[in-house]
Residue frames as qw, qx, qy, qz and C-alpha x, y, z in Angstrom:
[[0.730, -0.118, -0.196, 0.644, -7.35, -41.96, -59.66],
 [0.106, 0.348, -0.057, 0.930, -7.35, -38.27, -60.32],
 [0.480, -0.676, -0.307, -0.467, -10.62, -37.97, -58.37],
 [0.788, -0.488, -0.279, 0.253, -8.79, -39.88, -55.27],
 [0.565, 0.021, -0.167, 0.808, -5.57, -37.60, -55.68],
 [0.199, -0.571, -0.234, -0.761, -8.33, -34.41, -55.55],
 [0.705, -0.592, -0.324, -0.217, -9.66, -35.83, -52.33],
 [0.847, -0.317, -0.288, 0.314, -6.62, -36.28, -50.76],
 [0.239, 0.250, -0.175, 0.922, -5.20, -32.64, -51.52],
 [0.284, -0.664, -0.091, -0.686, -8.41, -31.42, -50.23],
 [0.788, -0.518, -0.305, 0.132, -8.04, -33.70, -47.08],
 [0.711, -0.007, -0.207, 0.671, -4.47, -32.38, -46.85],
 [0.187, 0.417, 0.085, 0.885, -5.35, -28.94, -46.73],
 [0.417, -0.700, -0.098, -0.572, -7.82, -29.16, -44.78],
 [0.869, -0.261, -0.212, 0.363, -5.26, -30.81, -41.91],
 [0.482, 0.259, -0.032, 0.837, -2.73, -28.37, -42.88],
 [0.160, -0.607, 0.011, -0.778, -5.00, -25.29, -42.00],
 [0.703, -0.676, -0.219, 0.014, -6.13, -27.34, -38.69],
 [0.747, -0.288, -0.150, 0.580, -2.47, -27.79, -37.54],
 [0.059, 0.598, 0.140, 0.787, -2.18, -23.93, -38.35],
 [0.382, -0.611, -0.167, -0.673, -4.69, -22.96, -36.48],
 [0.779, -0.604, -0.168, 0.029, -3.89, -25.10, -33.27],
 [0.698, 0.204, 0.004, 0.686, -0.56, -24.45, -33.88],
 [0.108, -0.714, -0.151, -0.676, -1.80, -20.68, -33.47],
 [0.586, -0.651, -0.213, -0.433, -3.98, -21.26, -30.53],
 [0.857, -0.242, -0.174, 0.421, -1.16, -23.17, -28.46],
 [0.446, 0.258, -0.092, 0.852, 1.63, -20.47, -29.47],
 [0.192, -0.647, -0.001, -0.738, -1.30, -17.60, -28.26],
 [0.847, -0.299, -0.418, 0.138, -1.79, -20.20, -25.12],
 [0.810, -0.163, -0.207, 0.524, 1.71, -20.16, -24.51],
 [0.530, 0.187, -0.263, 0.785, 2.24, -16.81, -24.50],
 [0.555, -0.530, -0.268, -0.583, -0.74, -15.91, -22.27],
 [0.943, -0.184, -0.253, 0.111, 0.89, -18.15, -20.06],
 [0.569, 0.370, 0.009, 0.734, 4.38, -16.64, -20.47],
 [0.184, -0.643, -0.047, -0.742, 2.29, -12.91, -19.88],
 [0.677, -0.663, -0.081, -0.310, 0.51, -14.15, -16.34],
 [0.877, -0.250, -0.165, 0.375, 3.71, -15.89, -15.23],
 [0.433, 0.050, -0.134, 0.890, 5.87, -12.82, -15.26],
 [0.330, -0.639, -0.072, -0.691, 3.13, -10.54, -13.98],
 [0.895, -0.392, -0.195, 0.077, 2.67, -13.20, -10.94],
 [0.719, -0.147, -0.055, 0.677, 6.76, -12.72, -10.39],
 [0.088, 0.580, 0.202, 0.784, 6.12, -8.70, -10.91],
 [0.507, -0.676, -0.431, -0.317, 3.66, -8.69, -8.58],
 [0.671, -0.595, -0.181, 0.403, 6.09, -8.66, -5.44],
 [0.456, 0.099, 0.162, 0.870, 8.56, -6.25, -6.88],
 [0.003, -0.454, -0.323, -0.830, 6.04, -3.79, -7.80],
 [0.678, -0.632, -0.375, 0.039, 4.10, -4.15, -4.18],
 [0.597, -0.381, -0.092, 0.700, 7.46, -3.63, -2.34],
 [0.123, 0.227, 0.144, 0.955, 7.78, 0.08, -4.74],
 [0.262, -0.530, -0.522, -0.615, 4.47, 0.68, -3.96],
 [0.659, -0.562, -0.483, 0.128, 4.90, 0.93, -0.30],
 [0.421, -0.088, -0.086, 0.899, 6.75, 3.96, -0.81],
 [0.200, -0.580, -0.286, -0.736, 3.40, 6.20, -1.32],
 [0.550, -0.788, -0.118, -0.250, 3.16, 5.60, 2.33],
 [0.669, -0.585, 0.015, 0.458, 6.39, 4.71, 4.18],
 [0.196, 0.980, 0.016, 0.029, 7.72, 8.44, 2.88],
 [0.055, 0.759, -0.637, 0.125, 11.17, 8.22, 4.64],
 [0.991, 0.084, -0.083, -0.066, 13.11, 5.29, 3.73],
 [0.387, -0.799, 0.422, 0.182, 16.26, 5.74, 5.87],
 [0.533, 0.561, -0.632, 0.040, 19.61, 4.58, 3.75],
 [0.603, -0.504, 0.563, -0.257, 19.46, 1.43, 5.91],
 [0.087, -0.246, 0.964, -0.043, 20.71, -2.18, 5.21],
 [0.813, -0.280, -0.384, -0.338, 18.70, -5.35, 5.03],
 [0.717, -0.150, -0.573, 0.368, 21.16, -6.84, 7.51],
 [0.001, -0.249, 0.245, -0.937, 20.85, -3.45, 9.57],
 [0.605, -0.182, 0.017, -0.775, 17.44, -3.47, 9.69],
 [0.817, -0.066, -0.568, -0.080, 17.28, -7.59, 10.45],
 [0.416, 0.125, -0.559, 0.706, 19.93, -6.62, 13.45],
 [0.206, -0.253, 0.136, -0.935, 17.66, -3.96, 14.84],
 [0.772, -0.320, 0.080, -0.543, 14.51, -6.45, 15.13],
 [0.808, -0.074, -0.547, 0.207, 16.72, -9.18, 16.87],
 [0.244, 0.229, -0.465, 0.820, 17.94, -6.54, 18.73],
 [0.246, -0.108, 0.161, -0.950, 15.31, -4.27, 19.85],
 [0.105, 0.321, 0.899, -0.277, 12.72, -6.38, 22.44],
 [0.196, 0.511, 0.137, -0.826, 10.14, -3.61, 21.31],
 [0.334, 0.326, -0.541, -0.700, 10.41, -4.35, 17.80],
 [0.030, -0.182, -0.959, -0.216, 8.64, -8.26, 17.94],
 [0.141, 0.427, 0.542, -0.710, 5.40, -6.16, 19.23],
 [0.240, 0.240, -0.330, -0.880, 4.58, -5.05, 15.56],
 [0.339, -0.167, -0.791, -0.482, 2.39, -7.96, 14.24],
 [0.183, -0.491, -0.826, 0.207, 0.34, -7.93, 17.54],
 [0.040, -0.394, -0.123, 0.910, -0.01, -4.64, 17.53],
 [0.106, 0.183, -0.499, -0.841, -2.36, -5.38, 14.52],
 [0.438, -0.468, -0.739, -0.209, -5.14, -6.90, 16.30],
 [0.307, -0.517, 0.260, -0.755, -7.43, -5.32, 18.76],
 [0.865, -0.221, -0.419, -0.163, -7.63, -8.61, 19.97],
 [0.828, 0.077, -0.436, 0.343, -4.71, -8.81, 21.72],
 [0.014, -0.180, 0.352, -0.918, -2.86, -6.69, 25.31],
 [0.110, -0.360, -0.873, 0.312, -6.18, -7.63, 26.41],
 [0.028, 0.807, 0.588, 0.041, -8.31, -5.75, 24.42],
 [0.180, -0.889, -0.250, 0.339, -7.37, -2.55, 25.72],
 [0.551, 0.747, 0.039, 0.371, -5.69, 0.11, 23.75],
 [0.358, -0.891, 0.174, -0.218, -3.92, 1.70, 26.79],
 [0.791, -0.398, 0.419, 0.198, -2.01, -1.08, 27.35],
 [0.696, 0.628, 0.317, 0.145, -0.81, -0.94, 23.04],
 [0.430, 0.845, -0.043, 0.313, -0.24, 2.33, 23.38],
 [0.531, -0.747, 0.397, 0.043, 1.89, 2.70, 26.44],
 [0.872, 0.108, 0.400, 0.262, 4.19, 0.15, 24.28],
 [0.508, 0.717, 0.318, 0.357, 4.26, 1.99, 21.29],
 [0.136, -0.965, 0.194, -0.112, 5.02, 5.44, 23.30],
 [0.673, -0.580, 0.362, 0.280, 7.93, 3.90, 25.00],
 [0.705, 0.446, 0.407, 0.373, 8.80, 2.44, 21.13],
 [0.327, 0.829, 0.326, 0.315, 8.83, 5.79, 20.29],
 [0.081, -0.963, 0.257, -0.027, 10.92, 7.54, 22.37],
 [0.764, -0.353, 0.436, 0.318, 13.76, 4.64, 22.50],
 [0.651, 0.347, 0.493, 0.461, 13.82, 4.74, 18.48],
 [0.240, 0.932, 0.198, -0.186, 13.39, 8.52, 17.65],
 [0.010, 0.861, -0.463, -0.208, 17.25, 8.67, 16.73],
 [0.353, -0.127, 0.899, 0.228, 17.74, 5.12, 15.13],
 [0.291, 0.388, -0.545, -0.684, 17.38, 4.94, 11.53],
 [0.194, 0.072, -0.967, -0.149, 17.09, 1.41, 11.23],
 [0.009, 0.276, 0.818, -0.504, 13.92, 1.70, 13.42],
 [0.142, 0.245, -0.057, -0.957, 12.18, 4.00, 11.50],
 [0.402, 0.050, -0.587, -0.701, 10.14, 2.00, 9.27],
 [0.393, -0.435, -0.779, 0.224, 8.91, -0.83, 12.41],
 [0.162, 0.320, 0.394, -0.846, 7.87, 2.91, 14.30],
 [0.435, 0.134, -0.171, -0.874, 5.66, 3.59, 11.38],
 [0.585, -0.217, -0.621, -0.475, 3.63, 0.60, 11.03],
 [0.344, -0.157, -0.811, 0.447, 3.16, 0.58, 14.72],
 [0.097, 0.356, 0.195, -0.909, 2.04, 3.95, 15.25],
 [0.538, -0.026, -0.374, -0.755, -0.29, 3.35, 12.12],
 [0.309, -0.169, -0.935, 0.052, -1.44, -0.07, 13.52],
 [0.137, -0.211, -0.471, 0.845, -2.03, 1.99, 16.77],
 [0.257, 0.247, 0.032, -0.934, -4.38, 4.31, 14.84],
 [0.592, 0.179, -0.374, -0.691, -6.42, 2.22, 12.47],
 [0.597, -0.052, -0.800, 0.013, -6.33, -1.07, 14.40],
 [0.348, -0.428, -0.671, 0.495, -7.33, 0.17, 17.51],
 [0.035, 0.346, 0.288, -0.893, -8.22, 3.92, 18.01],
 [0.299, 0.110, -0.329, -0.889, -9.99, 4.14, 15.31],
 [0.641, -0.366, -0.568, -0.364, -12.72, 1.65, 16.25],
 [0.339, -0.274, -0.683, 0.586, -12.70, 2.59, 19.37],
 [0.078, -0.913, -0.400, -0.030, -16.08, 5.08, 20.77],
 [0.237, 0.587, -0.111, 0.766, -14.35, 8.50, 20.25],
 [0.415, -0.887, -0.160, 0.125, -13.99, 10.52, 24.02],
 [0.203, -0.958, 0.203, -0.005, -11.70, 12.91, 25.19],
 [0.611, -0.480, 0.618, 0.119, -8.85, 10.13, 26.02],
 [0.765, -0.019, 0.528, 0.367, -8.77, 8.40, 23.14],
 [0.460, 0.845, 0.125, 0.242, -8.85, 11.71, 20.47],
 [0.159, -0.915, 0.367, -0.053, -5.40, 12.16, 22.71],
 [0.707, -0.268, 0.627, 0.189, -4.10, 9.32, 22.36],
 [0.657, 0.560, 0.479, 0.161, -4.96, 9.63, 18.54],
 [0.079, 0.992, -0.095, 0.022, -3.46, 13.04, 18.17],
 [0.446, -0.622, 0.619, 0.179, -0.14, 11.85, 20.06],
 [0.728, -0.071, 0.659, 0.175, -0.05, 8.37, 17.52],
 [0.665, 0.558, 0.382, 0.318, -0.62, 10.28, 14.19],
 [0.107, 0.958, -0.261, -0.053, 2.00, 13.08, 14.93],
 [0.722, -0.173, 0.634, 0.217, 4.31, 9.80, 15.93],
 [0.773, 0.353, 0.526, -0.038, 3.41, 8.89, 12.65],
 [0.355, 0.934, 0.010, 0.041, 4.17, 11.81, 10.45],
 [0.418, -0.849, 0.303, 0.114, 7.44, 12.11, 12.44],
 [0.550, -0.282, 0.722, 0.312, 8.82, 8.92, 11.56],
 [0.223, -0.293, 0.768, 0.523, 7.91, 9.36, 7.98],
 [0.296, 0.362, 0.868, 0.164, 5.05, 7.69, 6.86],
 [0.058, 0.065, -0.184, -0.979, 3.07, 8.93, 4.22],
 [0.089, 0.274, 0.953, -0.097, -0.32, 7.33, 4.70],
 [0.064, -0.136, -0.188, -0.971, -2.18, 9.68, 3.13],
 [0.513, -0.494, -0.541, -0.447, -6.28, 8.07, 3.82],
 [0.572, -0.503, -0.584, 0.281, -5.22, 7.02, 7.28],
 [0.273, -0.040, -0.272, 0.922, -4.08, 10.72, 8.07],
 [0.151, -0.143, -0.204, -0.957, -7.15, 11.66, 6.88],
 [0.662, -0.459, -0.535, -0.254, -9.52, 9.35, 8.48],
 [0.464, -0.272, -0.546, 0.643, -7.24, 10.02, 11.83],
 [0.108, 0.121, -0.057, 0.985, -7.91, 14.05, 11.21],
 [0.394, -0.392, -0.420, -0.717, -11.57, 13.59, 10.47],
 [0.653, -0.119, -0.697, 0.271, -11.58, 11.83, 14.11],
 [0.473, -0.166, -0.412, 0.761, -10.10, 14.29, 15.86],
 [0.197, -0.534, -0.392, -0.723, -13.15, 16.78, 15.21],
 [0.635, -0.699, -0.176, -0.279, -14.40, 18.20, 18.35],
 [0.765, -0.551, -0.024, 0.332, -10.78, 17.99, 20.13],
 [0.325, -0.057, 0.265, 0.906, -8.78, 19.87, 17.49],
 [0.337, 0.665, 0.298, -0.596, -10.43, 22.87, 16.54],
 [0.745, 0.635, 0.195, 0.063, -10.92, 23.59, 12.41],
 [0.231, 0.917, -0.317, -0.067, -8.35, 25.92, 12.21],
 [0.574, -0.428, 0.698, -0.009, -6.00, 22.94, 13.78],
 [0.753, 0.310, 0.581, -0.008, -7.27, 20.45, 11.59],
 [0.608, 0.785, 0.010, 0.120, -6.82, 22.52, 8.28],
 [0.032, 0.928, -0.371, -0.032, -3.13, 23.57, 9.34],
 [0.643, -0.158, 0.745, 0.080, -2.33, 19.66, 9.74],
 [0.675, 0.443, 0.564, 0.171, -4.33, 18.67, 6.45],
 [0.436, 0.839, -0.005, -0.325, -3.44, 21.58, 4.16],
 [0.177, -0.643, 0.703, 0.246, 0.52, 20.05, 3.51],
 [0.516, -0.011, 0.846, -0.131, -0.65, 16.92, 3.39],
 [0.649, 0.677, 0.335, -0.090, -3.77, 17.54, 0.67],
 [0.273, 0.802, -0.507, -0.160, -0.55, 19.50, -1.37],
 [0.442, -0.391, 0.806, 0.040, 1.56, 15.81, -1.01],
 [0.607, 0.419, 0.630, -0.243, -1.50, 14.08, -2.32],
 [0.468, 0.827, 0.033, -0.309, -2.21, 16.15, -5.02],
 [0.367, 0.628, -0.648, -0.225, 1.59, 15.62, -6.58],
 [0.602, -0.109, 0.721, -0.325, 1.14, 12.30, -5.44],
 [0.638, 0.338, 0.676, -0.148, -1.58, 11.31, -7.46],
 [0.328, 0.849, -0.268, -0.316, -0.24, 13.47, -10.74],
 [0.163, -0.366, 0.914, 0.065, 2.74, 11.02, -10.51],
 [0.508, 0.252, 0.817, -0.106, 0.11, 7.98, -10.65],
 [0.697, 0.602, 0.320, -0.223, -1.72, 9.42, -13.68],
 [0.181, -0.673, 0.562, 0.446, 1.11, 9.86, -15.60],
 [0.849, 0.344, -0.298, -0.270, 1.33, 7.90, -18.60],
 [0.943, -0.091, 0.269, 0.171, 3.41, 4.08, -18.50],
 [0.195, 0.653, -0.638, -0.360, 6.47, 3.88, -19.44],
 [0.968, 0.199, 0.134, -0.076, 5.86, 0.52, -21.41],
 [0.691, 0.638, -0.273, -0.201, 9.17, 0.68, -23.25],
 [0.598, 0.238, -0.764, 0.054, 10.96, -2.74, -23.19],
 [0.490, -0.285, 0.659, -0.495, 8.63, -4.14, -21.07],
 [0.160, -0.087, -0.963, -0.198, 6.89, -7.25, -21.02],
 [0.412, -0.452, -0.522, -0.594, 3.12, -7.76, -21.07],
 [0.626, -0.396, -0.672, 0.015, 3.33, -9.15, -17.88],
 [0.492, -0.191, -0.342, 0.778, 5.18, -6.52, -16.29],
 [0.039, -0.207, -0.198, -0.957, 2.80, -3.83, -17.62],
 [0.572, -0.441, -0.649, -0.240, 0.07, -5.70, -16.61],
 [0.517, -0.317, -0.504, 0.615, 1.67, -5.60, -13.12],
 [0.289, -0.283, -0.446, 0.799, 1.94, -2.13, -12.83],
 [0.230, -0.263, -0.414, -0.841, -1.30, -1.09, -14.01],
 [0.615, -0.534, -0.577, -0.056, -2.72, -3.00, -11.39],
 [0.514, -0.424, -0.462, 0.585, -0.68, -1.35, -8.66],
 [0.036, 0.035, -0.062, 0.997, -0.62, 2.03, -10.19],
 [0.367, -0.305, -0.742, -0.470, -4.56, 1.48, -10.34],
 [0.621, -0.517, -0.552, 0.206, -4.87, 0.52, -6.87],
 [0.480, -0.108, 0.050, 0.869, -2.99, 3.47, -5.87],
 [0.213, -0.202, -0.279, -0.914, -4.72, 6.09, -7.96],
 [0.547, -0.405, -0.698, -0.223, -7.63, 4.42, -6.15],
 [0.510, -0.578, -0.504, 0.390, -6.61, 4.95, -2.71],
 [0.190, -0.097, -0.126, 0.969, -5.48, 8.40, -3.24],
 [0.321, -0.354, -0.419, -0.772, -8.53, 9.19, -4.45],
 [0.627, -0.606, -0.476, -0.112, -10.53, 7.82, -1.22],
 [0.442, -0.294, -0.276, 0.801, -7.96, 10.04, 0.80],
 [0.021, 0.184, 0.095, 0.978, -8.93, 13.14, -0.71],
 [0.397, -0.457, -0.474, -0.639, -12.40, 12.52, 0.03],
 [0.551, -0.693, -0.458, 0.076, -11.70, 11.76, 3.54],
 [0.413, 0.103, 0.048, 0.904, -9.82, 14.87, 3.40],
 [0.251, -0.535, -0.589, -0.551, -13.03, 16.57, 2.25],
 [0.516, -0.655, -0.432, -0.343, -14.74, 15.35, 5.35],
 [0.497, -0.451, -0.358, 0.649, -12.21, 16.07, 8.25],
 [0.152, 0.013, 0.083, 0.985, -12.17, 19.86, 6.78],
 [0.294, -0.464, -0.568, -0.613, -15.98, 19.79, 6.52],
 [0.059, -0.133, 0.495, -0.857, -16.84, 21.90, 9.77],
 [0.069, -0.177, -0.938, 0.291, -19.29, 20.29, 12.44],
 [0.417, -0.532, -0.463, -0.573, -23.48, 20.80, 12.05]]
């Protein structure tokens, strides 16, 4: 009898430590679980902030302002085509002549400010820029990334892949008096990004979050400076 009542604490204990231990594994489970579900629901929030390293000027507009403006403004439904060189039949001429017109209706409407800039960048990195460099289009490129700057935007790579372009139609001295503000922007820019986290009273998931975006970030600023680099790097 004592032998059986020996067996049966040791049986019990060893149960006891299982249910422990899954107990454990479930609770670490769940809050793995817990962690990726509120990063996932981060993820937009911290995207939408993160779209302020490039759209620079974020006029004090409405959502229902800005919602009015593209119901209003025939000019404004142009933006998502404007993001294929597929479309206008191919031809960038036909894009930009759009865009220009865009550009002088909106230059004094707030609400418009933020549809000018992702046209005018579309403009440049969806079309001009894969387009054989000549004379015409390093003017048309010149005209769409001063557009650009105008209304705000702070696209720091695409200014610099637009500048490094424009070699052989701006002269250096041009080119450095454009990029020299710009590489100063950057620079406090990416200081900001290295910054330590504030972590306190966050949540795993939410740290998670913005490590990834500040990451991605510190990432692209870095691949600006370097095409920084090469628009200042004077023609062989």
């Amino acid at each position: 009898m004592k032998f059986q009542s020996i067996v049966y604490a040791i049986v019990m204990v060893f149960l006891f430590s299982a249910c422990q231990k899954e107990t454990q594994q479930l609770t670490e489970l769940s809050e793995k679980e817990r962690a990726k579900q509120e990063f996932i629901a981060e993820l937009p929030k911290m995207i939408e902030e993160s779209k302020t390293w490039s759209f620079g000027v974020r006029p004090n507009v409405s959502q229902e302002e800005h919602a009015a403006f593209l119901k209003r403004e025939p000019g404004a439904k142009y933006t998502l085509s404007l993001m294929s060189n597929k479309n206008f039949d191919g031809d960038w001429r036909k894009a930009s002549a759009i865009v220009r017109q865009n550009n002088e209706d909106w230059a004094d409407m707030p609400a418009a400010f933020m549809t000018a800039q992702e046209q005018n960048g579309a403009m440049l990195k969806d079309w001009l820029l894969k387009e054989e460099s000549t004379p015409e289009v390093q003017e048309a490129m010149a005209y769409h990334l001063q557009a650009l700057v105008d209304f705000g935007n702070h696209d720091y790579r695409l200014i610099a892949r637009t500048l490094n372009a424009l070699k052989g139609h701006w002269t250096s001295e041009e080119i450095r008096n454009f990029a020299t503000p710009w590489q100063q922007k950057l620079a406090e820019h990416k200081r900001k990004l290295e910054q330590p986290l504030e972590t306190e009273g966050l949540s795993e998931g939410k740290i998670e979050a913005q490590k990834l975006i500040r990451s991605n970030g510190i990432y692209i600023a870095q691949d600006a400076e370097k095409w920084f680099e090469r628009a200042l790097t004077p023609v062989r």
